[in-house]
Residue frames relative to the residue before (quaternion, step in Angstrom):
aa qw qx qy qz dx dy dz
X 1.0000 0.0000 0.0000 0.0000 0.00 0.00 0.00
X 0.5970 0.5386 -0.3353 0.4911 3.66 1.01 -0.94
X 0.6247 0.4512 -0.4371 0.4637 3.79 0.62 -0.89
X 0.6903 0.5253 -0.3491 0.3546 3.18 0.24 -1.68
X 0.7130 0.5447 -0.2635 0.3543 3.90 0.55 -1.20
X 0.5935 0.5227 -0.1857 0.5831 3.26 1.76 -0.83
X 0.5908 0.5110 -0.3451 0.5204 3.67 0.55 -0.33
X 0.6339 0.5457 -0.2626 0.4810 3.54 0.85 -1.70
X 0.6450 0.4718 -0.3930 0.4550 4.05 0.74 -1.41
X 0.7537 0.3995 -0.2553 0.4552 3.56 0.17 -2.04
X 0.6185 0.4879 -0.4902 0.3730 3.78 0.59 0.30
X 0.5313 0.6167 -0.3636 0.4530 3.30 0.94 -0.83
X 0.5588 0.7492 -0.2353 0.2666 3.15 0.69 -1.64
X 0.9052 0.1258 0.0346 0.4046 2.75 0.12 -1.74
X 0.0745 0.7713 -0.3106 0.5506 3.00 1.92 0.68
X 0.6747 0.5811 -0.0249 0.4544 3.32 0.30 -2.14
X 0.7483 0.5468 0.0170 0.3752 2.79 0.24 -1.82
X 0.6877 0.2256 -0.1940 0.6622 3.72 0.72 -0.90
X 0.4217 0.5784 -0.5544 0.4247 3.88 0.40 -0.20
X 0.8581 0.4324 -0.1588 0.2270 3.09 -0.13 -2.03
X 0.5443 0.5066 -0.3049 0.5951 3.54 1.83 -0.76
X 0.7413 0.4041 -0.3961 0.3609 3.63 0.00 -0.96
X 0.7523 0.4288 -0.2023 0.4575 3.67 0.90 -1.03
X 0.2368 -0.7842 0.5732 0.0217 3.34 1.31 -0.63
X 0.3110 -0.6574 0.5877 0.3545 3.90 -1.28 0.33
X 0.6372 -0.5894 0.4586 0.1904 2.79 -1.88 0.38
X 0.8293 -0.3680 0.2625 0.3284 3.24 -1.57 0.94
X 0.7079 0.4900 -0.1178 0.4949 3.14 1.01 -1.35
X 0.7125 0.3436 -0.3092 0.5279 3.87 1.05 -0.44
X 0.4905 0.6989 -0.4658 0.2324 3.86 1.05 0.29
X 0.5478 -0.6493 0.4118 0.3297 3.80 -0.45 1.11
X 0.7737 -0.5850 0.2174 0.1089 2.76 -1.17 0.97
X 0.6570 0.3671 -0.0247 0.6580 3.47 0.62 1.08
X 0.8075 0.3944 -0.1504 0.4119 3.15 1.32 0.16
X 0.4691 -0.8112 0.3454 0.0504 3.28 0.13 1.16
X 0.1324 -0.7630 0.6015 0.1961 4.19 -0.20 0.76
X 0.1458 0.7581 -0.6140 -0.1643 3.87 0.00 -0.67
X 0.0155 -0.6616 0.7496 -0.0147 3.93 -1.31 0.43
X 0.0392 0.8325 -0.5197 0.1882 3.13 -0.38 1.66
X 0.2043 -0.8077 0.5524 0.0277 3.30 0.49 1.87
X 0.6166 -0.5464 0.5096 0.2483 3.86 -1.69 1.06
X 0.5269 -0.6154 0.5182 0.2739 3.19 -1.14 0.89
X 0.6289 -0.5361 0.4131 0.3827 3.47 -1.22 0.56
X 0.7883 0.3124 -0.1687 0.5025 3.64 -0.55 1.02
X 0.7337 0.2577 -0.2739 0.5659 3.18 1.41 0.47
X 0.0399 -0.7794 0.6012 0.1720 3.98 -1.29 0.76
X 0.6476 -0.5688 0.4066 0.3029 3.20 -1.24 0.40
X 0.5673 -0.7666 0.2571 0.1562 3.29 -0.97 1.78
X 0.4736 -0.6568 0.5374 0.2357 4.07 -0.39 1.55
X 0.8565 -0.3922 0.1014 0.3200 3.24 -1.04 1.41
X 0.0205 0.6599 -0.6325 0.4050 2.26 -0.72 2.51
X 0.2528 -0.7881 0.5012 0.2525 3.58 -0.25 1.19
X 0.8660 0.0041 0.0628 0.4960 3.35 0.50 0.11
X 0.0303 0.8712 -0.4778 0.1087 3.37 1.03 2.22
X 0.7885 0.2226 -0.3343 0.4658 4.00 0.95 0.40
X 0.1484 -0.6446 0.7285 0.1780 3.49 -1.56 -0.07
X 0.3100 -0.5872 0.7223 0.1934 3.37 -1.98 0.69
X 0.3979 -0.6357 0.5699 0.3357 3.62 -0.95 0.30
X 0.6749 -0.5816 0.2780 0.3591 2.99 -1.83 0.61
X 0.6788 0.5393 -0.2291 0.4427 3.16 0.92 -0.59
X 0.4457 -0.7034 0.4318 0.3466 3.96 1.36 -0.02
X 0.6818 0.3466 -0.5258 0.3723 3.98 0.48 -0.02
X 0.7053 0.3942 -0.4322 0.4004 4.01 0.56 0.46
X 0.0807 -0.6188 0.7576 0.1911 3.48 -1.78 0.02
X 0.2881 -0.7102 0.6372 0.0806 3.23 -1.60 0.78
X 0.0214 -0.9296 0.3670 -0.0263 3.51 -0.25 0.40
X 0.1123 0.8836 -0.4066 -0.2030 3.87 -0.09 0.42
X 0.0505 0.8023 -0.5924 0.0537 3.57 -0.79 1.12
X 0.7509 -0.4248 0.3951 0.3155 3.20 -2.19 0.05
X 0.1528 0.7473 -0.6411 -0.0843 3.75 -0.63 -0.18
X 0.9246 0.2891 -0.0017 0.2480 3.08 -1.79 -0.74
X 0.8411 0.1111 0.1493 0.5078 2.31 -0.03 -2.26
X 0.5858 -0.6613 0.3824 0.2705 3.56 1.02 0.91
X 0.5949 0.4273 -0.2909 0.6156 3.63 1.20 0.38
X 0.6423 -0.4539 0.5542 0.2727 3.76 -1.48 1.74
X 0.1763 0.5988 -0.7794 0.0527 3.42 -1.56 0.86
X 0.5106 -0.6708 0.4839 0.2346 3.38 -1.64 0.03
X 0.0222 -0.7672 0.6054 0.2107 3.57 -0.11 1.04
X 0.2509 -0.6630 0.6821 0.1793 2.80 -1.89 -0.09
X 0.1329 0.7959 -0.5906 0.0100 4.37 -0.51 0.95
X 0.7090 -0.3926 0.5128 0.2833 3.34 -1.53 0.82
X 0.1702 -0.7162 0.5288 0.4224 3.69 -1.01 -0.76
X 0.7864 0.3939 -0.2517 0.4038 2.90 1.72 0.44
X 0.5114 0.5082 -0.3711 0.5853 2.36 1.34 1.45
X 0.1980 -0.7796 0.5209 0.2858 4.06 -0.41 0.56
X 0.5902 0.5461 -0.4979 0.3248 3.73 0.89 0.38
X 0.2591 -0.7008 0.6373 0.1888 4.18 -0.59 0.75
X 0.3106 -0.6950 0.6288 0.1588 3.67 -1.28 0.70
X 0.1023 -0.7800 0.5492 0.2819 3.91 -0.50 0.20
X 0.3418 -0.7414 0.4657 0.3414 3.53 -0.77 1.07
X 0.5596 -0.5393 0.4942 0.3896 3.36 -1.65 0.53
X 0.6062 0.5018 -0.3762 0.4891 3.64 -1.16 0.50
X 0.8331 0.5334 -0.1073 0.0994 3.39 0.17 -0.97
X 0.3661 0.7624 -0.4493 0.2877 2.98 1.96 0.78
X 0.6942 0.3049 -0.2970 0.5804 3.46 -0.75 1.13
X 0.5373 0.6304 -0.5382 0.1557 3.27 0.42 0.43
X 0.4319 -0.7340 0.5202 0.0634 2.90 -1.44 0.77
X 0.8423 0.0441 0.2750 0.4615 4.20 -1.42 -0.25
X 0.1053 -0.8377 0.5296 -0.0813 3.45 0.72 1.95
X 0.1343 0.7277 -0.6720 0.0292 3.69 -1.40 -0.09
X 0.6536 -0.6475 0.3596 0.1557 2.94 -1.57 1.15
X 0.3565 -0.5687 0.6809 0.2929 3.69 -1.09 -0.74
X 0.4908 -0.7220 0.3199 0.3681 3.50 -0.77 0.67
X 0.5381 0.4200 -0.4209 0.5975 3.58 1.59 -0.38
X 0.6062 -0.4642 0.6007 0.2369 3.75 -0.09 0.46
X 0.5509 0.6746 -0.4032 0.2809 3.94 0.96 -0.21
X 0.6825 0.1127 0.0765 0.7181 4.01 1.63 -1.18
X 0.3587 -0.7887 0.4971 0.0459 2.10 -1.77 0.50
X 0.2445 -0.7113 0.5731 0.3254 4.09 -0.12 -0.08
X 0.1045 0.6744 -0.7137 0.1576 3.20 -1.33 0.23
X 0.3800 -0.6044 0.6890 0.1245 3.95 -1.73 0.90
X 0.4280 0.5531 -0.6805 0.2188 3.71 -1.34 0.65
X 0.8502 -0.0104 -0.1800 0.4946 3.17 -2.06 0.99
X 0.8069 -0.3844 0.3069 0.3269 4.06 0.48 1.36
X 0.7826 0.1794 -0.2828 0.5248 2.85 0.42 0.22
X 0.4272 -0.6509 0.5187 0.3532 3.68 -1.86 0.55
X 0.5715 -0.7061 0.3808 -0.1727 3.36 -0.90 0.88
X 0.0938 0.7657 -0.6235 0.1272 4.45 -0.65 0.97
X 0.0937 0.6189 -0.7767 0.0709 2.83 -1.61 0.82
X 0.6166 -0.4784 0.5797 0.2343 3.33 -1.83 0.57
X 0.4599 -0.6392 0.5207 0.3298 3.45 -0.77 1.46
X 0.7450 0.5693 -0.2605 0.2302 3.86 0.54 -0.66
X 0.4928 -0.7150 0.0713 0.4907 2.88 2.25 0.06
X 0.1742 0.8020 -0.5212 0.2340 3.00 1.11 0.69
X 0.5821 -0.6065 0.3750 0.3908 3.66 -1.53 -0.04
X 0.6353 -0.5479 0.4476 0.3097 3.51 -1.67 0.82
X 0.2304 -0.7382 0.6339 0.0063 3.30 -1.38 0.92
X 0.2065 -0.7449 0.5499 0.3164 3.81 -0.27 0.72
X 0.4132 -0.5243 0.7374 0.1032 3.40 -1.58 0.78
X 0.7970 -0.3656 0.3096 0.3677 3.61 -0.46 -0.80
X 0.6745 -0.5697 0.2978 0.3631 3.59 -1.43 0.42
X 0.0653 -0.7388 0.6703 -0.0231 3.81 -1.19 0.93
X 0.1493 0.8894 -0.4165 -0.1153 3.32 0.04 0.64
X 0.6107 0.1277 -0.1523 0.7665 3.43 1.66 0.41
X 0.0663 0.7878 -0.6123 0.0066 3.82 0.70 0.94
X 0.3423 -0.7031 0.6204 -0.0587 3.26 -1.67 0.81
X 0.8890 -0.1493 0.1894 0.3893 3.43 1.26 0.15
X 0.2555 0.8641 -0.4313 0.0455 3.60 -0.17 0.41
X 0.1978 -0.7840 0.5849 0.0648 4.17 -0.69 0.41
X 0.2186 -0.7428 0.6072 0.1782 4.23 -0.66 0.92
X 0.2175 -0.8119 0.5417 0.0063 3.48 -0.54 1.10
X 0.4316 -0.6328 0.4610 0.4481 3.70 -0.53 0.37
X 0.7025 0.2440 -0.5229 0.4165 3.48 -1.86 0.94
X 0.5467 -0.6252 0.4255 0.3595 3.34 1.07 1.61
X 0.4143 0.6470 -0.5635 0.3036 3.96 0.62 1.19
X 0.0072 -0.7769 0.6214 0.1016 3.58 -0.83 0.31
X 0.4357 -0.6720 0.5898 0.1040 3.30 -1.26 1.56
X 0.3731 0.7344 -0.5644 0.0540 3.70 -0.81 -0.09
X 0.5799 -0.5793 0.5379 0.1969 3.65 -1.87 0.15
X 0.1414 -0.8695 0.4595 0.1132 3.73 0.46 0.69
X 0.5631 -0.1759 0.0282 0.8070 3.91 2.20 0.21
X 0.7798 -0.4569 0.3902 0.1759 2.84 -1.95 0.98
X 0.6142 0.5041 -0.1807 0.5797 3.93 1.08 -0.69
X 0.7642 0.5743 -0.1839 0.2288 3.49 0.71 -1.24
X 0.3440 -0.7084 0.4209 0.4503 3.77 2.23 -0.33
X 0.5115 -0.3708 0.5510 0.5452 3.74 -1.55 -0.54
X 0.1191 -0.5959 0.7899 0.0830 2.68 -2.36 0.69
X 0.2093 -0.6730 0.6640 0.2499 3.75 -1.02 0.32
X 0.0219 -0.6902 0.7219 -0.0462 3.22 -2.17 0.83
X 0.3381 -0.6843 0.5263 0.3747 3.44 -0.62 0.77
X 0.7891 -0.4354 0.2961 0.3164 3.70 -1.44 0.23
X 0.6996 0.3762 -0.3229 0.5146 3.56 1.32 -1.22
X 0.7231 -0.5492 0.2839 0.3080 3.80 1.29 0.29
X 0.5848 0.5746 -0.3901 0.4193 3.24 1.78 0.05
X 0.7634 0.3580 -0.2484 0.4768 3.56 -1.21 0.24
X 0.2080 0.7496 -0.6245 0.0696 3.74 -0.03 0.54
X 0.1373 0.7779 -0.5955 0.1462 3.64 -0.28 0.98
X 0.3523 -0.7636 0.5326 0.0958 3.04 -1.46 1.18
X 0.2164 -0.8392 0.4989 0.0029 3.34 -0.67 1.26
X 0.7594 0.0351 -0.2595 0.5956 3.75 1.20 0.64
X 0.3763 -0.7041 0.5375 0.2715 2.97 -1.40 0.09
């Protein structure tokens, strides 16, 4: 009886359980201050194959960065408003990799063809910053510094934004 009653609970359960994931609450029950967004790919673009980490939201919440396939069958970086359903792809940005904001929400960073990488959030053209040749990651910090992993072996290095001073601060 004790199995059987146990089986009968951990069924319910998980019962419960998959309900609550698959249905999830509604738009309308999200706490206050919180925001659902589903943000389906423009026509002509799919979402980029292993990428540890293929969008960013600015700091400020009116941008998304994104990196997918289009066209030309080659990763670019988009950049869209949220109030706006058109995305801009920045020039520069084939291969890009593991976006990230500025703290004014103004550029962006981003990794492609080796090296780490800027571009105006507004689509202007990319500007290399410094060398990534197997990058692994990267975060814009305030005194226009950016932290990042130029390969997985290689620790954090800092570099200011216009690309001077790259200096490595771990091993």
């Amino acid at each position: 009886r004790w199995a059987l009653g146990a089986l009968v609970i951990a069924g319910i359960t998980a019962l419960a359980f998959w309900l609550g994931t698959v249905l999830g609450p509604a738009a309308e029950d999200a706490p206050a201050g919180m925001s659902i967004l589903t943000m389906p790919l423009p026509e002509g673009q799919w979402q980029a194959r292993r990428q540890r980490k293929p969008v960013a939201i600015s700091p400020d919440g009116s941008l998304i960065a994104y990196v997918a396939t289009d066209e030309t069958f080659e990763q670019h970086l988009f950049v869209r408003r949220l109030d706006s359903m058109a995305a801009t792809r920045t020039p520069g940005s084939e291969g890009a990799l593991a976006p990230f904001f500025s703290p004014a929400s103004d550029r962006i960073g981003f990794f492609a063809g080796g090296s780490l990488k800027r571009a105006p959030v507004d689509g202007g053209a990319s500007s290399f910053v410094a060398s990534a040749p197997r990058p692994f990651g990267g975060s814009w910090g305030t005194g226009d510094l950016i932290w990042y992993s130029p390969q997985l072996e290689s620790g954090i290095w800092q570099v200011q934004a216009n690309g001077e001073n790259p200096t490595r601060l771990t091993e």
